[in-house]
C-alpha positions as a Markdown table, in Angstrom:
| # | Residue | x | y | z |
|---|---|---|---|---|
| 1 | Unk | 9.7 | 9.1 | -0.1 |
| 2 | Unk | 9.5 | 8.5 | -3.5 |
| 3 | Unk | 8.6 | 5.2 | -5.3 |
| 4 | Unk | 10.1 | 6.6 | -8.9 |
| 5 | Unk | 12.0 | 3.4 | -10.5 |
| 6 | Unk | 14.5 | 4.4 | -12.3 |
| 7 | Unk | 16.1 | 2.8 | -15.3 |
| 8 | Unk | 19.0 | 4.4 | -16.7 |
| 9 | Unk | 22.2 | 2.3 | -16.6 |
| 10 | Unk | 20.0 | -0.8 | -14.6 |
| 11 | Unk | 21.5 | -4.5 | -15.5 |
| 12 | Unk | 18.4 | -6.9 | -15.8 |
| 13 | Unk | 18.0 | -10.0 | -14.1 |
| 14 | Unk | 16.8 | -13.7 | -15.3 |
| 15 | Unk | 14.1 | -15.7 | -14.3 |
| 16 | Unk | 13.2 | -19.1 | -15.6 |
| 17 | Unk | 9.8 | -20.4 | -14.6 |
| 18 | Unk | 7.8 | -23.7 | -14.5 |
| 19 | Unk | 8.7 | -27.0 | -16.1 |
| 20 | Unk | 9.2 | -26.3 | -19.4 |
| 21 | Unk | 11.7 | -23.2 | -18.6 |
| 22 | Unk | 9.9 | -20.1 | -19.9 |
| 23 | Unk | 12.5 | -17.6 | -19.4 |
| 24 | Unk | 11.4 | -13.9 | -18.0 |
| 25 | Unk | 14.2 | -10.6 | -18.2 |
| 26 | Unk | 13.2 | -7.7 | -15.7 |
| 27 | Unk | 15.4 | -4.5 | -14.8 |
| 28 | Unk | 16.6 | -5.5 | -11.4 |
| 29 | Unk | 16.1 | -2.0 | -10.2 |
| 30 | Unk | 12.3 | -2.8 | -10.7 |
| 31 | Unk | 12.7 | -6.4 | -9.0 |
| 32 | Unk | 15.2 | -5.0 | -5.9 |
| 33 | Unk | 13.1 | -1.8 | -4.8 |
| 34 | Unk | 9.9 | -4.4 | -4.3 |
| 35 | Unk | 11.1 | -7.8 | -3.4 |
| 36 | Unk | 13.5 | -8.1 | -0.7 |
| 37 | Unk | 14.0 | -11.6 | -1.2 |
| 38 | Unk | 15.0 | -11.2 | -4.7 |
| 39 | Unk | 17.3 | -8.6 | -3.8 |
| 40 | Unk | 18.9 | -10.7 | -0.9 |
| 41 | Unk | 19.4 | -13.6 | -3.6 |
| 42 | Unk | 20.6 | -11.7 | -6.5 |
| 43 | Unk | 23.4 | -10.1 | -4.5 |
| 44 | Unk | 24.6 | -12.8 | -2.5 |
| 45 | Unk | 27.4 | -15.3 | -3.3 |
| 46 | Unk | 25.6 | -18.0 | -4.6 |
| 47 | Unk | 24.6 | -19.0 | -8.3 |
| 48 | Unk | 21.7 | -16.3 | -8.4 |
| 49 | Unk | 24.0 | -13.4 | -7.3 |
| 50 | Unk | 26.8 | -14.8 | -9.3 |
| 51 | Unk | 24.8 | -15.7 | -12.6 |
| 52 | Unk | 22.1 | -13.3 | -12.6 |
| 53 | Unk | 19.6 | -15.8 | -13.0 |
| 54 | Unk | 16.7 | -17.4 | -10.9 |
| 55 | Unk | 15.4 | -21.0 | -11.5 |
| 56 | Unk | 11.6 | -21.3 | -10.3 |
| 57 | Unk | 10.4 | -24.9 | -11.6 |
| 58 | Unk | 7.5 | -24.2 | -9.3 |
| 59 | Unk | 5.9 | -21.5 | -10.5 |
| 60 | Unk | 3.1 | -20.9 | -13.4 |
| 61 | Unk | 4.6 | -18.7 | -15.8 |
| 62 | Unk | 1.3 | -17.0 | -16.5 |
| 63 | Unk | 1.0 | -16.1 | -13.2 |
| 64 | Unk | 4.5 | -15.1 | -13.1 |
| 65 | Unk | 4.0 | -12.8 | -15.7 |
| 66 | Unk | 1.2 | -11.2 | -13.8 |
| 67 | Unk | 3.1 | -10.9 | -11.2 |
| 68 | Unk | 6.1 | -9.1 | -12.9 |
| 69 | Unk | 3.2 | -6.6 | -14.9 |
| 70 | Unk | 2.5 | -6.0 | -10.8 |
| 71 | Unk | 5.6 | -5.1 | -10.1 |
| 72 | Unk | 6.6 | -2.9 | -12.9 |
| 73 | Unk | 2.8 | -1.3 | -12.7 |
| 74 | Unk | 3.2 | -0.5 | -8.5 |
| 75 | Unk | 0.0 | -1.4 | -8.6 |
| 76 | Unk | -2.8 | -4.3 | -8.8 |
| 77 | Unk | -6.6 | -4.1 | -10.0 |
| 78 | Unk | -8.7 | -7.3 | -10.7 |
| 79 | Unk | -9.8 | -5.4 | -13.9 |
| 80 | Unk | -6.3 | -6.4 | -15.8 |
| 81 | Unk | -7.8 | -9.9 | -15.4 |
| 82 | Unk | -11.4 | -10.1 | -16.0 |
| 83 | Unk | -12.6 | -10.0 | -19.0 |
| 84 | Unk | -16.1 | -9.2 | -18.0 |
| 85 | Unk | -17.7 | -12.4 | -18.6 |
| 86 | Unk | -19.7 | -14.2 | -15.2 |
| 87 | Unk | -17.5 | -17.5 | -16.1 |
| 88 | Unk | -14.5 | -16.2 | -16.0 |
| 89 | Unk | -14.7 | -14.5 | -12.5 |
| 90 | Unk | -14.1 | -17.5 | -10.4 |
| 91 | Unk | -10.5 | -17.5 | -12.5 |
| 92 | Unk | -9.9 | -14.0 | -11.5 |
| 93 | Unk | -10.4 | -14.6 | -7.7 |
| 94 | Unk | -8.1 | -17.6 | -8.3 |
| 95 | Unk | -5.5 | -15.6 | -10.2 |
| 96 | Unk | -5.8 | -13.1 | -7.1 |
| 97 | Unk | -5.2 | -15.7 | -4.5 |
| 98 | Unk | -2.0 | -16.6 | -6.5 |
| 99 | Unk | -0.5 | -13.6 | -7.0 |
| 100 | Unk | -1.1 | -12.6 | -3.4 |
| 101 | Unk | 1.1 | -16.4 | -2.8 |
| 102 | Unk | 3.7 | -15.3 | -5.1 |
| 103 | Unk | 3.6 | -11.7 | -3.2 |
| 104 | Unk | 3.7 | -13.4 | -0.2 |
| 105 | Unk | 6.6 | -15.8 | -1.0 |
| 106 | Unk | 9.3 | -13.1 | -2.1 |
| 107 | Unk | 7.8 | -10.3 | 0.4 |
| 108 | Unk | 6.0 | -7.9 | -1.7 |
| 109 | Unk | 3.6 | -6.4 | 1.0 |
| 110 | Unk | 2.3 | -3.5 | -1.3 |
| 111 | Unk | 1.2 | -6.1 | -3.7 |
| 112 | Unk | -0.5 | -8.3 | -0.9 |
| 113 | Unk | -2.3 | -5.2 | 0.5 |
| 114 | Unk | -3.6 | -4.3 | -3.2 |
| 115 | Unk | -5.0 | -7.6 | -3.6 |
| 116 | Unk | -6.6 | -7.9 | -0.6 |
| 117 | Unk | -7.9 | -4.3 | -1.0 |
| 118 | Unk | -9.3 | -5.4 | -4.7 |
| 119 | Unk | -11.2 | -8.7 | -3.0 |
| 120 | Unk | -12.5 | -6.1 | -0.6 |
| 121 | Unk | -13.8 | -4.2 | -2.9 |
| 122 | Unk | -14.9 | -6.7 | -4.9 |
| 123 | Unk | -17.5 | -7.5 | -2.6 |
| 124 | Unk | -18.9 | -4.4 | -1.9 |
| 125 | Unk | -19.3 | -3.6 | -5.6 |
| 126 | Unk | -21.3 | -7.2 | -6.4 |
| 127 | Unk | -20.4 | -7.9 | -9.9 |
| 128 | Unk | -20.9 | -10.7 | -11.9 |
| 129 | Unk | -19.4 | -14.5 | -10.4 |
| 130 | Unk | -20.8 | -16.8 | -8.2 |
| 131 | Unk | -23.6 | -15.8 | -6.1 |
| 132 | Unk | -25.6 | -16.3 | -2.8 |
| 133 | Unk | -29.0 | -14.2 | -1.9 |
| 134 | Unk | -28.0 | -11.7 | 0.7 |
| 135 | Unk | -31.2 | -9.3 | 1.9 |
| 136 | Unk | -32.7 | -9.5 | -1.4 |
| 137 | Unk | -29.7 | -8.9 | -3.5 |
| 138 | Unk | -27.1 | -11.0 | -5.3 |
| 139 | Unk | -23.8 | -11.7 | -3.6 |
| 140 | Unk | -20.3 | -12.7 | -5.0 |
| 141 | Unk | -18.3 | -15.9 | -3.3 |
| 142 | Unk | -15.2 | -16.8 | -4.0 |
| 143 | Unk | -15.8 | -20.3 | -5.2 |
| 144 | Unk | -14.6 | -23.9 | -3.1 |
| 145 | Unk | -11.7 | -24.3 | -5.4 |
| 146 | Unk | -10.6 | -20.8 | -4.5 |
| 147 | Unk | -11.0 | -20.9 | -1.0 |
| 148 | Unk | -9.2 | -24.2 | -0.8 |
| 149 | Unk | -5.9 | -23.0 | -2.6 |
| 150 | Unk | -6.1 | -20.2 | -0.1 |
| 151 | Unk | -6.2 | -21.7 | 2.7 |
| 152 | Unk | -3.4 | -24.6 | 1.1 |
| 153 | Unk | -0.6 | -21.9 | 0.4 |
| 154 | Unk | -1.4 | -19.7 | 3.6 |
| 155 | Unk | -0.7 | -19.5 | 6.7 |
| 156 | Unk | -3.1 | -19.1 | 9.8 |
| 157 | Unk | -3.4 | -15.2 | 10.5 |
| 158 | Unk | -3.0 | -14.5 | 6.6 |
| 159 | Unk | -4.6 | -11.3 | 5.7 |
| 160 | Unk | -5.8 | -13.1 | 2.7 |
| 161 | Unk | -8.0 | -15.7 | 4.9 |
| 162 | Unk | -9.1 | -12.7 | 6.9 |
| 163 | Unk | -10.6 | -11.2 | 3.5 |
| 164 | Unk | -12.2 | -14.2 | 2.3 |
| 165 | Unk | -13.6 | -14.8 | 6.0 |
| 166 | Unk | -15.0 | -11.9 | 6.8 |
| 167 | Unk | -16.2 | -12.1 | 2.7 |
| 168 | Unk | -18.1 | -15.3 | 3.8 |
| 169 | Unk | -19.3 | -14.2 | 7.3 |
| 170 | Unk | -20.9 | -11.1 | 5.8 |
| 171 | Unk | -23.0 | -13.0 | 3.0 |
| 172 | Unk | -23.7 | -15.4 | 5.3 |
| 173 | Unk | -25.7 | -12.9 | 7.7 |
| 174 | Unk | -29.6 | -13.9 | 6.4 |
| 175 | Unk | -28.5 | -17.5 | 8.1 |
| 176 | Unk | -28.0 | -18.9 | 11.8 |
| 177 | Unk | -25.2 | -20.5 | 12.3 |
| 178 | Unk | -26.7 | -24.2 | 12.6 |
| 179 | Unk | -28.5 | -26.6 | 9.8 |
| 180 | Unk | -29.6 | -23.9 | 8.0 |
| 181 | Unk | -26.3 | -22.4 | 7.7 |
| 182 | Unk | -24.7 | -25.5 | 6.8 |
| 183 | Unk | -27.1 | -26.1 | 3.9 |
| 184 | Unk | -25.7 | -23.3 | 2.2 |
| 185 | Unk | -22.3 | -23.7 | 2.8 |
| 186 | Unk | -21.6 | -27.4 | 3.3 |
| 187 | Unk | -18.4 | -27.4 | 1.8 |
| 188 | Unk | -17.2 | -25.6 | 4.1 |
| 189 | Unk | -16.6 | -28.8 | 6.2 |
| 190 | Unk | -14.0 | -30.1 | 4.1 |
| 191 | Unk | -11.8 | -27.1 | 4.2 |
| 192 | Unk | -12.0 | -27.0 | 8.7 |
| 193 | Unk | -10.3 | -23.9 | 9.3 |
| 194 | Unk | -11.8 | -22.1 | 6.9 |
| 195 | Unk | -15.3 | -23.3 | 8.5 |
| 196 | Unk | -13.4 | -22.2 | 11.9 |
| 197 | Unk | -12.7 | -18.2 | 10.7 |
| 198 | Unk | -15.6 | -18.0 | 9.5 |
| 199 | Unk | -17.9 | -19.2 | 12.4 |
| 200 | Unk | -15.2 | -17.1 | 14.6 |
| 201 | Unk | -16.9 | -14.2 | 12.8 |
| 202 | Unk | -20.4 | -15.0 | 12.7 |
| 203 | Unk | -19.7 | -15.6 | 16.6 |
| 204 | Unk | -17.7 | -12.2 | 17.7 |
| 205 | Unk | -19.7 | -9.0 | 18.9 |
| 206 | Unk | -23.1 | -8.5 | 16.9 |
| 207 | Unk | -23.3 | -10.9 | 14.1 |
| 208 | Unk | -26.2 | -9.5 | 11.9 |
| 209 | Unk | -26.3 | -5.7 | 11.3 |
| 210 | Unk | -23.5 | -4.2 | 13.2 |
| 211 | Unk | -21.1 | -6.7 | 11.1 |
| 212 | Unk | -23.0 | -5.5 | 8.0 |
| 213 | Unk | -22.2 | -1.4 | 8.9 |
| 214 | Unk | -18.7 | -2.3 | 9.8 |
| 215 | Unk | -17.9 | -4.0 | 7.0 |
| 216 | Unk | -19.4 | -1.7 | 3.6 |
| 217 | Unk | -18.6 | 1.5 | 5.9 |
| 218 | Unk | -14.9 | 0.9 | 5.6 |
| 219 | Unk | -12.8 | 2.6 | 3.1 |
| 220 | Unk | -10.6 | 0.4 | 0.9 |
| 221 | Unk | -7.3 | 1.5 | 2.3 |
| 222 | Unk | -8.7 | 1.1 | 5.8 |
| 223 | Unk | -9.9 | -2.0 | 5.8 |
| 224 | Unk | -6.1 | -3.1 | 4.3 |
| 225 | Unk | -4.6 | -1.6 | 7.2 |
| 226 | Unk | -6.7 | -3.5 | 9.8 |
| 227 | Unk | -6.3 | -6.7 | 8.4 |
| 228 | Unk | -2.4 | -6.5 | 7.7 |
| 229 | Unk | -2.3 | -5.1 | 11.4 |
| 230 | Unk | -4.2 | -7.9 | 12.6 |
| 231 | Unk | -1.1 | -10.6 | 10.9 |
């Protein structure tokens, strides 16, 4: 079926975001075909539906933006926000984990999947960010700060804590899971079920190489489809 949006003769919609009101306009043709929950609101009978307009006081309306650019685009890539300096990666894996919130919150799967498909990549591909040693190389981690917003604005099962866990377990493989591990990764105390998927991983079948084949022998668009089958 085809995804073509089209725009003759569309009405737009209204959204205003974040304390200090920032108001958005988008073709509601755009906003309908990909969020069901927007479409729900803006043609039922109450204000939304009857003024055309959405009031989100708690939303960022940077990331808002982003999140419209994603919807209009049909698509997501982590490029759009890095600029390609090693600081500024840590904001990029945030920015993901709140746009995949966002998608999440008004039901955008194909937006959730390309995030989590981007992350996925993003680990295979090692580029600049925060890094552990992993067999003699240098491996990106999402940082605490990310890891904690995830796991505060998901729910358990989220294919989002799946990608970050399985992210963790892999570049954790050089370690046992005792002391050793834990002087790596102490942080990982303070955020418990994060510390839980991730030793839930180390723990299942073989830990060390057949984790590592499974993981970098996956295909993008196959690894999305295991994890958002797993939820």
């Amino acid at each position: 079926m085809s995804t073509t949006m089209r725009f003759t003769n569309t009405s737009f919609v209204t959204f205003i975001v974040g304390k200090d009101r920032t108001t958005f306009q988008a073709h509601e043709s755009v906003i309908f075909q990909k969020s069901p929950v927007f479409r729900t609101a803006f043609n039922s009978m109450f204000k939304e539906g009857r003024e055309r307009t959405m009031t989100l006081p708690d939303e960022d309306p940077e990331c808002f933006n982003s999140f419209l650019e994603c919807l209009y685009k049909e698509y997501f890539d982590y490029h759009m926000l890095f600029s390609g300096n090693t600081e500024d990666m840590q904001n990029c894996l945030m920015r993901c984990a709140q746009l995949f919130v966002l998608a999440d919150k008004y039901d955008v799967e194909s937006l959730k999947a390309n995030i989590c498909g981007n992350l996925f990549s993003l680990a295979k591909r090692q580029p600049h960010g925060n890094y552990v040693r992993h067999h003699g190389i240098e491996v990106l981690l999402p940082s605490s700060e990310v890891i904690a917003y995830i796991y505060d604005h998901t729910n358990r099962g989220s294919p989002l804590r799946k990608t970050v866990a399985d992210w963790y377990a892999w570049a954790s493989q050089p370690y046992e899971f005792d002391e050793r591990f834990g002087s790596h990764f102490e942080w990982l105390y303070d955020i418990p079920d994060f510390g839980v998927d991730v030793a839930l991983m180390l723990r299942s079948g073989d830990r060390s190489d057949g984790f590592l084949r499974e993981f970098f022998g996956m295909e993008e668009e196959d690894y999305c489809k295991s994890i958002f089958k797993e939820a």
